[in-house]
VOGU-3710 file (C-alpha; in Angstrom, 3 decimals, decimal comma):
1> xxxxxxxxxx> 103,270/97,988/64,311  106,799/97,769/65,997  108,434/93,960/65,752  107,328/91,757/68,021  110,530/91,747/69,535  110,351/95,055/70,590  107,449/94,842/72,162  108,084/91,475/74,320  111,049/93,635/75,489  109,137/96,679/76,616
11> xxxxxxxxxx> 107,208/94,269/78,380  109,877/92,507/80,225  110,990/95,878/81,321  107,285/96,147/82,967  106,949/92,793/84,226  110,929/93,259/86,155  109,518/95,897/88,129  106,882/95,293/90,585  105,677/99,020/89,584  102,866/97,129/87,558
21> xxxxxxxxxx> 101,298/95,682/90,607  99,810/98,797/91,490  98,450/100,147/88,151  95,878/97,665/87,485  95,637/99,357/83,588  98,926/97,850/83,107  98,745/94,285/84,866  95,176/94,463/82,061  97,513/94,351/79,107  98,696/91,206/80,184
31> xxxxxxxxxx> 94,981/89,978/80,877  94,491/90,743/78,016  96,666/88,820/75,850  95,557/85,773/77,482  92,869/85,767/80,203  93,248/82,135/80,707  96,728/82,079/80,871  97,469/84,967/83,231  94,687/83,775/85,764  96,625/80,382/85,149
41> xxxxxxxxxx> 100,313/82,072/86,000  98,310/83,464/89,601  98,805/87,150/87,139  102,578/86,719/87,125  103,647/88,861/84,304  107,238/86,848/84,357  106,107/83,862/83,841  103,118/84,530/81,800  105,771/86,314/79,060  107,615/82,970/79,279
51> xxxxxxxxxx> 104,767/80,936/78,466  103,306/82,949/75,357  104,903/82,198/72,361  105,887/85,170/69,696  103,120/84,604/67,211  100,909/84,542/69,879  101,871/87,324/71,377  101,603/89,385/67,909  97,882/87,929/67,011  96,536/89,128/70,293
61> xxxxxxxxxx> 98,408/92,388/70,119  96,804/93,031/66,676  93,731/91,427/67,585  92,934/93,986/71,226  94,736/96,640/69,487  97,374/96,601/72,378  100,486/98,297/70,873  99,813/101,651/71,835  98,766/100,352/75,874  101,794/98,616/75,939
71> xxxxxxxxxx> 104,208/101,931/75,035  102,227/103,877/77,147  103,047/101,686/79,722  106,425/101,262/79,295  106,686/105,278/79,183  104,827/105,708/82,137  107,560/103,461/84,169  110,365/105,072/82,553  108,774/108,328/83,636  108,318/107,635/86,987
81> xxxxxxxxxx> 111,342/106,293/87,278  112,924/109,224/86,119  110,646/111,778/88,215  112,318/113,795/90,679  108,744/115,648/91,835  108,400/113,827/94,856  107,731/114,411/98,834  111,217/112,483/98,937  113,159/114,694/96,635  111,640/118,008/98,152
91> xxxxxxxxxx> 112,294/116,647/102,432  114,415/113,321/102,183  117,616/115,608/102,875  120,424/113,532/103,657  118,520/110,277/103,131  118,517/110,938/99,664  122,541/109,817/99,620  122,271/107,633/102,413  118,927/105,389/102,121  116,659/104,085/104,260
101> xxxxxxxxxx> 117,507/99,977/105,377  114,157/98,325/105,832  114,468/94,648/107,176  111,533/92,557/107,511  111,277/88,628/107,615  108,556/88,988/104,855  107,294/91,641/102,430  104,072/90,540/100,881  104,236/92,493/97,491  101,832/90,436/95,436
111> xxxxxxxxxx> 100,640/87,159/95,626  102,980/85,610/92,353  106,158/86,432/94,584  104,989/84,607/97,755  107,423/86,177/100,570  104,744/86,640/103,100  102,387/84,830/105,556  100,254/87,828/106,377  99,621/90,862/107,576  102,765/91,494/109,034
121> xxxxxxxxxx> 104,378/90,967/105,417  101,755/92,650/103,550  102,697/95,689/106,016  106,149/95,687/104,279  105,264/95,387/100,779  103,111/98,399/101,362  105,951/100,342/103,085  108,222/100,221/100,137  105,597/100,938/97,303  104,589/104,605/99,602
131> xxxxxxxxxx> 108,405/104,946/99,907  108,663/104,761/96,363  105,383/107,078/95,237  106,680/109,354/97,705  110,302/108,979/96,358  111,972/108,582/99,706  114,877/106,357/99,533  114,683/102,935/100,890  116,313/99,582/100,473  114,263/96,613/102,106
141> xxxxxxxxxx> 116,265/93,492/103,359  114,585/90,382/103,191  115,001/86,424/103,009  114,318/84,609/99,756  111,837/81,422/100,663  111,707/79,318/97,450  109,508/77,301/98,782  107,385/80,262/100,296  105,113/79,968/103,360  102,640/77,093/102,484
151> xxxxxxxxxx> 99,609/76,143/100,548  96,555/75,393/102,321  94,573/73,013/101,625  91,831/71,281/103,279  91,598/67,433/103,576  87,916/65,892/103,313  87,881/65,893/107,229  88,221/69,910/107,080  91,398/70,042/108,746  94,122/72,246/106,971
161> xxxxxxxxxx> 97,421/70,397/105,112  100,369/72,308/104,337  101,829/72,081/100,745  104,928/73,138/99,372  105,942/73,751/95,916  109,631/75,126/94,846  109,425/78,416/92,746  111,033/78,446/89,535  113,488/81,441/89,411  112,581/82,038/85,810
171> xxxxxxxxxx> 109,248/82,675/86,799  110,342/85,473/89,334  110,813/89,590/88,939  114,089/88,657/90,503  118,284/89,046/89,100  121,077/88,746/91,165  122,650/91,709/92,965  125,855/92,755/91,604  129,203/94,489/93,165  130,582/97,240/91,512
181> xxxxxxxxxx> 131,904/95,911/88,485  128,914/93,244/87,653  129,823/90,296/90,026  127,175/88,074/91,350  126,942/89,243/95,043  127,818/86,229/97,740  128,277/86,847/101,609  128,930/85,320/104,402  127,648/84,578/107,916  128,892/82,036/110,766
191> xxxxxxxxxx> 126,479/79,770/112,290  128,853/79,359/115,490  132,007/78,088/113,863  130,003/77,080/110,404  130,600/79,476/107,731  127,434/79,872/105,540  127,229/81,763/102,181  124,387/83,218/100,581  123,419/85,078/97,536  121,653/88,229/96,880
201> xxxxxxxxxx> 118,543/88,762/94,656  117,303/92,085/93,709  113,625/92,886/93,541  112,542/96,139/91,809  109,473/97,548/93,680  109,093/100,929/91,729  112,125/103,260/92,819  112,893/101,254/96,429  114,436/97,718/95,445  114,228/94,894/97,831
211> xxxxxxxxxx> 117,205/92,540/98,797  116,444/88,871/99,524  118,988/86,658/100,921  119,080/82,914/99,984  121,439/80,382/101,422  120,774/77,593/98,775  123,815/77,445/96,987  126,110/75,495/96,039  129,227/76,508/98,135  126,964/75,695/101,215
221> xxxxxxxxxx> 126,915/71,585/102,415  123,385/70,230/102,066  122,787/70,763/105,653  122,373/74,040/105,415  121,387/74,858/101,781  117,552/74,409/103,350  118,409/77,515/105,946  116,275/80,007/103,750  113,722/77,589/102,038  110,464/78,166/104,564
231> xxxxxxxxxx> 109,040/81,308/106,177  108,438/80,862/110,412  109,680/77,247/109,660  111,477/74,696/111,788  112,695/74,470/114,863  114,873/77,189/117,583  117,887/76,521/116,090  116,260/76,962/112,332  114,851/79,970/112,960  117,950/81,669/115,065
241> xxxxxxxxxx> 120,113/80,871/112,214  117,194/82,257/109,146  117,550/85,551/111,775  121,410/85,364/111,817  121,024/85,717/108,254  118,052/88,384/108,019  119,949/90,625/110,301  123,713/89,903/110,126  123,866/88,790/106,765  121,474/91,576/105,555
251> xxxxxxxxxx> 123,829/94,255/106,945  127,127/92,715/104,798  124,696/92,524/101,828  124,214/96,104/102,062  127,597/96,668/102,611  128,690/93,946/99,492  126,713/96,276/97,552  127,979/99,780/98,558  124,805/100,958/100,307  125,367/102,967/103,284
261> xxxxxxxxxx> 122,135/103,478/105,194  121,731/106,444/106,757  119,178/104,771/108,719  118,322/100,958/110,184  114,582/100,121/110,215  113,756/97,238/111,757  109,922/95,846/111,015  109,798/93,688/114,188  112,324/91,455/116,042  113,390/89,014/113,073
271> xxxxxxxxxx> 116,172/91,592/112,388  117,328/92,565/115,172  120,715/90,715/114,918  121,480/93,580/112,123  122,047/95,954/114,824  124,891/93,644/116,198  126,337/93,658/113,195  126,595/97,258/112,817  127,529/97,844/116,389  130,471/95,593/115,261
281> xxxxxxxxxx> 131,137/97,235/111,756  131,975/100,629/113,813  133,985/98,673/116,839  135,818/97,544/113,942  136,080/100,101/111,660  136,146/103,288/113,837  138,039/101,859/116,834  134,786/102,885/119,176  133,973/101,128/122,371  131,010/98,704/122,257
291> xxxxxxxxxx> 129,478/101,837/124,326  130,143/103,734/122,044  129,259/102,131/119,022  126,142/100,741/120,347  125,216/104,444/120,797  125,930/105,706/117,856  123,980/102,548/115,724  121,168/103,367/118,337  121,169/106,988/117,267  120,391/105,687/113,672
301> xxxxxxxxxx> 118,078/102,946/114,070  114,340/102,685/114,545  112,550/99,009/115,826  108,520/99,254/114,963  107,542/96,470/117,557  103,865/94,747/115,565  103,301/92,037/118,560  100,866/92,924/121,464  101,132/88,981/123,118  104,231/87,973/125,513
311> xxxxxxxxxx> 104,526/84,493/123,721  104,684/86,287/119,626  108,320/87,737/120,657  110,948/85,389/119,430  113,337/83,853/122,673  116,814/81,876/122,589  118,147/80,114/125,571  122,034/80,778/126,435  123,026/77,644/125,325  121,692/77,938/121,557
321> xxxxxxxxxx> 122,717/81,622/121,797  126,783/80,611/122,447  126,230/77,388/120,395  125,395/80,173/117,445  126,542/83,058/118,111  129,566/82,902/120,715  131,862/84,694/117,738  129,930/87,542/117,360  129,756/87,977/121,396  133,802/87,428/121,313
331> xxxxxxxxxx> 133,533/90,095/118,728  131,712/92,730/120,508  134,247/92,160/123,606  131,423/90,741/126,323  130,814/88,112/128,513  128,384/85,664/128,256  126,506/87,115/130,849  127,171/90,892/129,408  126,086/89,011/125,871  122,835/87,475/127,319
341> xxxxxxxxxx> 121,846/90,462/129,180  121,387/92,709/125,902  118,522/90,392/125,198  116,866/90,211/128,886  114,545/92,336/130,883  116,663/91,934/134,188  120,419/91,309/132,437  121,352/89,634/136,245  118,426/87,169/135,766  120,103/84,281/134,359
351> xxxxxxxxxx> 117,078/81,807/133,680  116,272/84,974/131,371  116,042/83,896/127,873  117,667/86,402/124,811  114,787/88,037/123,469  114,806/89,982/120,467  112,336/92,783/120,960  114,128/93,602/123,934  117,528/94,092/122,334  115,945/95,861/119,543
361> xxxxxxxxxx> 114,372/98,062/122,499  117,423/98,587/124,018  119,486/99,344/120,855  117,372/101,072/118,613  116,476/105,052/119,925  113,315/104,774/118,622  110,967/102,773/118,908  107,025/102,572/118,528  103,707/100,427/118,689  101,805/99,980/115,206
371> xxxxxxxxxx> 98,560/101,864/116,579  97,191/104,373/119,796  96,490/102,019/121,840  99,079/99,116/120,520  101,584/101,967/121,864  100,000/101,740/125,625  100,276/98,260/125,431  103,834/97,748/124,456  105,053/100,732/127,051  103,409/98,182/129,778
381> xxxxxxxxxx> 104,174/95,124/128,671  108,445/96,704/128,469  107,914/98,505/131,171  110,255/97,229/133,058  113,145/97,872/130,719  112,880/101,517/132,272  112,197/100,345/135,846  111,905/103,718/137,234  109,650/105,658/135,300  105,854/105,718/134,852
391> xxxxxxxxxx> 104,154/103,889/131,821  103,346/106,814/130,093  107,675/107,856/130,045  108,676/104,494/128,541  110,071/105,731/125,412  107,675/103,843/122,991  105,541/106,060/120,442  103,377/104,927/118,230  102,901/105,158/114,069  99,688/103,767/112,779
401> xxxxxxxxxx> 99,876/101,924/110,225  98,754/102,367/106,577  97,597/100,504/103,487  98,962/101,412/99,662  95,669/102,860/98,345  96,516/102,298/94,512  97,467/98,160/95,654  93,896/97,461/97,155  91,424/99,958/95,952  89,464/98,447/92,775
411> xxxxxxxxxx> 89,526/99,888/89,605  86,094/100,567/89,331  86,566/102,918/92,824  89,452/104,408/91,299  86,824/105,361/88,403  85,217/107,436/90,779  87,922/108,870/92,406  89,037/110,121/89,567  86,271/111,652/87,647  84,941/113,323/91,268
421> xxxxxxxxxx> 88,616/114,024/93,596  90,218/114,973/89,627  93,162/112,789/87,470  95,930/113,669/89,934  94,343/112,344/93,391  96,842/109,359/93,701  99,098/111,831/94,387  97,322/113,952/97,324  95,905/110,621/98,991  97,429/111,389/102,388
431> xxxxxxxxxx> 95,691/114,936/102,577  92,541/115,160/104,306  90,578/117,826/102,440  90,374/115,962/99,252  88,362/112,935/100,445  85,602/115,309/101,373  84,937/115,784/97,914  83,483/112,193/97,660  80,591/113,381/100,077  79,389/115,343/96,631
441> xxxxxxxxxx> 79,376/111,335/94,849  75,216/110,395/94,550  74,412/107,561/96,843  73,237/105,622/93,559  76,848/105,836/91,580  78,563/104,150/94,883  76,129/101,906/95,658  75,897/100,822/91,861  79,821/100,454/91,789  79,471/98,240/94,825
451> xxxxxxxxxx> 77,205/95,960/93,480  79,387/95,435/90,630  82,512/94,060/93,098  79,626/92,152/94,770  79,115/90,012/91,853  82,561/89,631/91,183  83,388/88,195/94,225  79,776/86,058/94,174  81,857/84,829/90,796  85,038/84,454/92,094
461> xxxxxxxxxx> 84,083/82,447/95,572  81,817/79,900/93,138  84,837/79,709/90,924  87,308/78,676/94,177  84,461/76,620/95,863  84,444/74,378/92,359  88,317/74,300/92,697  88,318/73,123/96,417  85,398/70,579/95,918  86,903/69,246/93,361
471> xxxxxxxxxx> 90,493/68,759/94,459  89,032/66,989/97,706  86,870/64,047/95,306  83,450/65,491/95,356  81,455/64,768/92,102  81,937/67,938/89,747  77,895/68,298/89,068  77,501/68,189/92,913  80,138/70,585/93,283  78,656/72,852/90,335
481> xxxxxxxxxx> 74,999/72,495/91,755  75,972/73,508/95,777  78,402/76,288/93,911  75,022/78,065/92,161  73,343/78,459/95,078  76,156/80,048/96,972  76,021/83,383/98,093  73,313/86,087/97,074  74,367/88,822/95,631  71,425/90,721/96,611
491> xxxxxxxxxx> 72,169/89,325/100,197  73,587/91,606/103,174  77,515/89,885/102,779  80,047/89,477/106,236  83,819/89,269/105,450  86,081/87,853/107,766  89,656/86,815/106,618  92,736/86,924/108,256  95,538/84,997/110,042  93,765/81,894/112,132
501> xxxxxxxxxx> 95,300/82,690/115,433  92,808/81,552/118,847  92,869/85,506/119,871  90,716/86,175/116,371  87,968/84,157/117,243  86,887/83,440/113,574  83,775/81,357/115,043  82,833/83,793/117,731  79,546/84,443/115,693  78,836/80,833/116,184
511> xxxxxxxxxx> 78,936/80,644/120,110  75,507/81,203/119,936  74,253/78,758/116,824  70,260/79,278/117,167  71,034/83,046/116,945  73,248/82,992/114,036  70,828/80,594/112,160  68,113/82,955/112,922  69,987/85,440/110,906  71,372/84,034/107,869
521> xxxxxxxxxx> 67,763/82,330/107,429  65,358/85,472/107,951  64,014/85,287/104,255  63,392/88,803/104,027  66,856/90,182/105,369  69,647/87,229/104,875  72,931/87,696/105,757  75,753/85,465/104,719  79,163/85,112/105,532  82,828/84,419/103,794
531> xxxxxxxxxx> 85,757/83,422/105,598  89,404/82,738/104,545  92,777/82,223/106,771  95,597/80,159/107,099  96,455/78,924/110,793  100,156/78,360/111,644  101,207/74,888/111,345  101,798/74,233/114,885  98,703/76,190/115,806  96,426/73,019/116,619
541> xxxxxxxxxx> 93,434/75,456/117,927  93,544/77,383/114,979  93,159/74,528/112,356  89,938/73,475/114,913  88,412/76,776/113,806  88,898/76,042/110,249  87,766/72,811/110,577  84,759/73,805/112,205  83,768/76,327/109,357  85,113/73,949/106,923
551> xxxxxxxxxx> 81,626/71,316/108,374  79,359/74,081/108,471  79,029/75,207/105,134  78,087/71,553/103,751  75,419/71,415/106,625  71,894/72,665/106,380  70,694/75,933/107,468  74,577/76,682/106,327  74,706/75,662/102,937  74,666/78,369/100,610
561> xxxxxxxxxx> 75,036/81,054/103,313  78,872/80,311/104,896  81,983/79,588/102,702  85,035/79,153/103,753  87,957/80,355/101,015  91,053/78,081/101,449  94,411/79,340/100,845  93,885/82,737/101,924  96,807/85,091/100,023  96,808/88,663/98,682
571> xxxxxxxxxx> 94,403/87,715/95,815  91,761/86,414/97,981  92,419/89,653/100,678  92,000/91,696/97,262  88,595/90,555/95,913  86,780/89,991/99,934  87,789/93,301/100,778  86,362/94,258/97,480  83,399/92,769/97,573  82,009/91,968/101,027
581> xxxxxxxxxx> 79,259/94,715/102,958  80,914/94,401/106,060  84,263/93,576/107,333  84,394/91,819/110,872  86,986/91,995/113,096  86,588/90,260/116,617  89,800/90,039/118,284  89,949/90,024/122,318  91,216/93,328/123,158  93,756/94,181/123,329
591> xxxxxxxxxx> 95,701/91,239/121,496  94,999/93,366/117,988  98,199/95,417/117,197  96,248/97,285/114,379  94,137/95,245/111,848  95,428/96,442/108,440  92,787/94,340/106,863  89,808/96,503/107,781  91,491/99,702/106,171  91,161/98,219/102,549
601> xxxxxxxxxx> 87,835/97,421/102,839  87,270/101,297/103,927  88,684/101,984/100,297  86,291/100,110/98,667  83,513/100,826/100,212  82,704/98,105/103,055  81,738/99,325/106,604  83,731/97,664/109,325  82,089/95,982/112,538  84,776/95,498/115,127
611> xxxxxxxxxx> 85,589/95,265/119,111  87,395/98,427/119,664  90,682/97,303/119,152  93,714/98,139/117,478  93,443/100,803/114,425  89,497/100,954/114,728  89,597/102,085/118,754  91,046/105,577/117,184  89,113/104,831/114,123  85,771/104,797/115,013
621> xxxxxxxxxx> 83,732/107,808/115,379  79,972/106,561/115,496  79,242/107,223/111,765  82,100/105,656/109,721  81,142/101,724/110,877  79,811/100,012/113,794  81,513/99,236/116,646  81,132/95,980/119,154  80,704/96,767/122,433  80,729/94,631/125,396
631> xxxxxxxxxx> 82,045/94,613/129,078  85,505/93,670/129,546  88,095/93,237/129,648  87,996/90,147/132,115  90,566/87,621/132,843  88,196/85,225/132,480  88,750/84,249/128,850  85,420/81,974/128,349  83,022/85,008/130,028  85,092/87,570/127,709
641> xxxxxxxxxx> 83,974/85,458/124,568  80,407/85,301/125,306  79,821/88,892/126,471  81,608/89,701/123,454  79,546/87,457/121,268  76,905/88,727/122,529  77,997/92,057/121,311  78,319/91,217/117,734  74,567/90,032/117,693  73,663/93,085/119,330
651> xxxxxxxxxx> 75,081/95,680/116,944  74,295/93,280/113,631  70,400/92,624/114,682  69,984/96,277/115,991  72,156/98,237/113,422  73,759/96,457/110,466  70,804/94,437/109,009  68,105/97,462/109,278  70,396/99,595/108,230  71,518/97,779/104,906
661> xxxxxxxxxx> 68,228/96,207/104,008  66,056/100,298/104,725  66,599/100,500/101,121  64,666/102,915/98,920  62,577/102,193/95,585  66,095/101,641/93,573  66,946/99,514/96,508  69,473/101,990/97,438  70,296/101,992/101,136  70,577/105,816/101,722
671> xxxxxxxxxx> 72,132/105,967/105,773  74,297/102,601/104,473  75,622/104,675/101,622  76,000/108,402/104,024  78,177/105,715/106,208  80,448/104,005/103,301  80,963/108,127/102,119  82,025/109,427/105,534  84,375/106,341/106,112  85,736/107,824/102,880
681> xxxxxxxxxx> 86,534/111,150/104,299  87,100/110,058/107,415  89,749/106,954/106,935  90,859/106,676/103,418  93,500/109,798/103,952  94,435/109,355/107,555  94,919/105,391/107,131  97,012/105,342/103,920  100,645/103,972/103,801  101,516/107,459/102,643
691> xxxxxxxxxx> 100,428/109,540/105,674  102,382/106,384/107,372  105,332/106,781/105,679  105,712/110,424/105,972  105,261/109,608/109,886  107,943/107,791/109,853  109,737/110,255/107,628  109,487/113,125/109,858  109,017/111,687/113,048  112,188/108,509/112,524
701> xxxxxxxxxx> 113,984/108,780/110,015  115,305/112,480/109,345  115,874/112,785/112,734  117,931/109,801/112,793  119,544/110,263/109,740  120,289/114,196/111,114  122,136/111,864/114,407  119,473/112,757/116,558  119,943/110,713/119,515  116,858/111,884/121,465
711> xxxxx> 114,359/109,109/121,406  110,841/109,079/120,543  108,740/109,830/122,822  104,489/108,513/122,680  101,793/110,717/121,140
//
């Protein structure tokens, strides 16, 4: 056996890079050496290594017989790191010298580095692990929050609290970026006449790395050490000055460190200071007219616009806008007015506010929506950037997005992928032909490898329901009793989980109560439902939904048959969509930019049920789900919720619950199962983050990187 030295250093190497995340055999090694101790580290491989002493380490080794799993492992990294057989190597061209700048205000990875507050973040973190199967070179640029988004927890009342805990560095896959010869990287930004440093930390996320900027340190007064600490935190003047940093600072990091994109990415309008920055790199630099600069920094930038409602775009009065940023306007050689109008519709309107889609709009070359019909919407709703042409000419495409198949598909799916698609089908995911081979799996091995995730997340919402009950005073044998009679496994199971905004309508299923009780009580074909979802702290509407969910499930007919999951995160996303029969999505259309969620049930093997919104209005083709339908849309917001409600009972009384419970004498559903198979073949390919990031490849960034100033047009 090699010393135990050795191997704690081989696995170091795997817990610095984020690689693991993805290859669930490896993130089992550490499971392995301690079950309770990596659940108890939220499986953080960094701090779990910290926490296990060496004897430890080489009893369990011995004992599991892990030596030869954990130099596998190691050579598997060091192989793909070393790979040059990728999509990247064979088209990236120039990008391969010049990389890809992705800047996002969150990239949700995995849940022990907690950078994210949803799906917007998630997004990211799946962006760079495609970019980095496929081998395509790409840096992101990100903030550091040490103390994260928040904690949810729920206060005996039901209404959500926010908590906040600081992150131990030592804890993190993170090191600081270093210059050329090995100094700790430090830039800096002005916050009008305030300078403001901040460091750079360096995230390894397979072959991409991720930059995060933090201002808390100590060459920065107290006042403004706190700049980075929260994610969508504070006030106006907080959150200009975290995007001043994003964008601005997040150029001069790249710079710091010798990176010359070939191409600016911006994942929304967080960033979209960065392209000021640039435009005022090559004023500087190349002597160029702010014209001409801003043209040429258009030519290589694309903005990927996620936010379908006027009031989600980020807006700065004039005032704050000077107050902050009066020295880069000085800088660029405008007026106020000149200054102000980059961020407004109508530049002569001066009650205008600075908005930054619309700079990013104006800036960037190309641009696109994050779905089909996400793209109509935004070429409306910024129509009248391009006053004079028709809707359909306003230069806004669109890229659906994707999920990273290998992050949220269970192992146990993988199993079959595998043995029926052959060893090598992580790497064709994107192409359509191979999915049809899982038409050829028997209904009985899918349905059987469903039931297994069913029980394991019956297990794992008891286990959390104990946790909750307990943290808010209720007696443990109470809480142990109510937890064994939650959820059936045998039971027809509804997932709904995502961010709490008033648009999602998490209790639409309740606007009708005698209907829904009906449902979940019918002895012979029960349903049940799980929710989960954090609300925004200011959202007061949002945390009403909660709370009302949060009263139900402790309430007769709803005990046993609703739960609500607090502190919804990437774990909790990872064992609903898992686990659940059916993944609901009720948004009012068309406030749903795409719905990211629904695509990783698809991999495992849940059937969505959604308005026709977003991703699932291309989606859906009558076999691979169920769709809610329902007249609309209508102004009138109260009428749009019942007709819609009344939807969702339709299609689940009519066509979910006969469908899942017409099971055979194994009590295999047959038509449920020819569904789950076809959503295989019909989704799993065409909504990966690999088809989406060879979209962007090909359709963004080569051009861009080839100075390709014609913009995108919609498709």
């Amino acid at each position: 056996m090699e010393p135990t030295s050795s191997l704690r250093a081989r696995l170091d190497t795997i817990a610095g890079n984020l690689w693991w995340c993805w290859h669930p055999e490896v993130g089992d090694i550490f499971r392995d050496l301690d079950p309770d101790l990596w659940r108890g580290m939220n499986h953080n491989p960094v701090a779990f290594l910290r926490r296990i002493d060496d004897q430890k380490l080489a009893e369990r080794t011995r004992a599991h017989a892990l030596e030869s799993r954990i130099l596998a492992a190691a050579r598997r990294l060091d192989e793909y790191l070393q790979s040059h057989d990728t999509w990247g190597a064979r088209y990236g061209g120039t990008l391969v010298t010049q990389p890809v700048a992705y800047f996002s205000a969150e990239f949700g990875l995995h849940e022990s580095l907690p950078l994210y507050s949803g799906g917007l973040g998630v997004l990211a973190g799946d962006h760079l692990k495609s970019a980095s199967d496929l081998g395509i070179p790409i840096v992101g640029v990100g903030l550091f929050y040490v103390l994260g988004y928040f904690t949810q927890r729920l206060d005996p009342n039901g209404w959500q609290r926010e908590e906040f805990g600081a992150t131990d560095l030592r804890d993190l896959p993170i090191q600081p970026a270093t210059d050329a010869v090995g100094r700790p990287v430090r830039i800096e930004v002005y916050f009008g006449a305030r300078p403001v440093t901040a460091a750079v930390w360096k995230v390894r996320v397979g072959r991409a790395q991720l930059l995060l900027l933090d201002t808390d340190v100590p060459e920065n007064p107290p006042e403004l050490r706190d700049i980075t600490h929260r994610l969508y935190w504070g006030d106006q003047t907080s959150r200009i000055r975290q995007e001043i940093v994003l964008g601005i600072g997040g150029v001069r990091a790249l710079k710091a460190l010798g990176i010359e994109p070939g191409v600016f990415h911006l994942n929304e309008g967080h960033s979209a200071f960065a392209l000021l920055e640039a435009v005022r790199e090559e004023m500087d630099q190349n002597g160029r007219s702010f014209e001409e600069a801003s043209h040429r920094i258009g030519s290589r930038s694309v903005f990927t616009t996620h936010t379908p409602v006027p009031a989600g775009h980020d807006r700065f009065p004039p005032a704050l806008m000077e107050e902050q940023l009066g020295w880069m306007r000085q800088a660029l050689g405008l007026t106020t007015e000149q200054f102000m109008g980059l961020g407004r519709v109508k530049p002569e309107q001066v009650d205008e506010t600075f908005c930054m889609t619309v700079i990013a709009l104006k800036v960037a070359h190309r641009a696109n929506g994050v779905s089909s019909l996400h793209g109509d919407v935004s070429r409306k709703m910024w129509n009248g950037l391009w006053p004079y042409r028709r809707v359909q000419q306003v230069p806004i495409g669109h890229i659906t997005n994707g999920v990273h198949t290998r992050s949220w598909i269970a192992p146990e799916m993988m199993n079959i992928l595998e043995r029926h698609l052959g060893p090598d089908w992580a790497r064709r995911i994107s192409r359509s032909d191979l999915w049809l081979k899982t038409m050829e799996v028997s209904p009985l091995e899918i349905w059987e490898t469903h039931q297994i995730l069913k029980a394991q997340l019956v297990d794992f919402v008891r286990r959390r329901y104990v946790e909750q009950e307990l943290r808010r005073g209720t007696d443990r044998e109470l809480a142990l009793s109510r937890a064994s009679r939650l959820l059936d496994p045998m039971a027809l199971t509804l997932g709904f989980a995502r961010r709490f905004a008033t648009y999602k309508r998490a209790t639409l299923m309740f606007r009708d109560r005698e209907r829904f009780i009906r449902m979940i009580s019918n002895p012979a074909r029960p349903v049940q439902v799980v929710f989960a979802g954090k609300s925004h702290p200011r959202d007061e509407g949002g945390k009403r939904l909660i709370q009302e969910i949060a009263h139900l499930q402790h309430e007769e007919p709803f005990l046993g048959r609703i739960v609500f999951i607090e502190d919804y995160d990437i774990n909790v996303g990872r064992h609903l969509t898992r686990g659940v029969d059916v993944w609901v999505n009720n948004p009012r259309r068309p406030e749903e930019a795409c719905g990211t969620s629904g695509m990783k049930a698809v991999l495992n093997g849940a059937l969505n049920c959604s308005i026709l919104d977003g991703w699932w209005a291309e989606a859906y083709d009558g076999r691979n789900g169920f769709a809610i339908r329902a007249p609309g849309p209508h102004e009138d917001a109260e009428l749009q919720d019942r007709r819609d409600a009344q939807g969702l009972f339709e299609v689940l009384e009519k066509e979910v619950v006969p469908l899942f419970y017409a099971q055979d004498a194994a009590r295999v559903p047959a038509g449920w199962v020819d569904r789950m198979r076809w959503a295989f073949v019909t989704m799993a390919w065409r909504y990966s983050a690999d088809r989406m990031v060879m979209d962007y490849a090909r359709e963004t960034y080569l051009p861009a990187a080839f100075g390709d100033s014609c913009r995108m047009s919609g498709h």
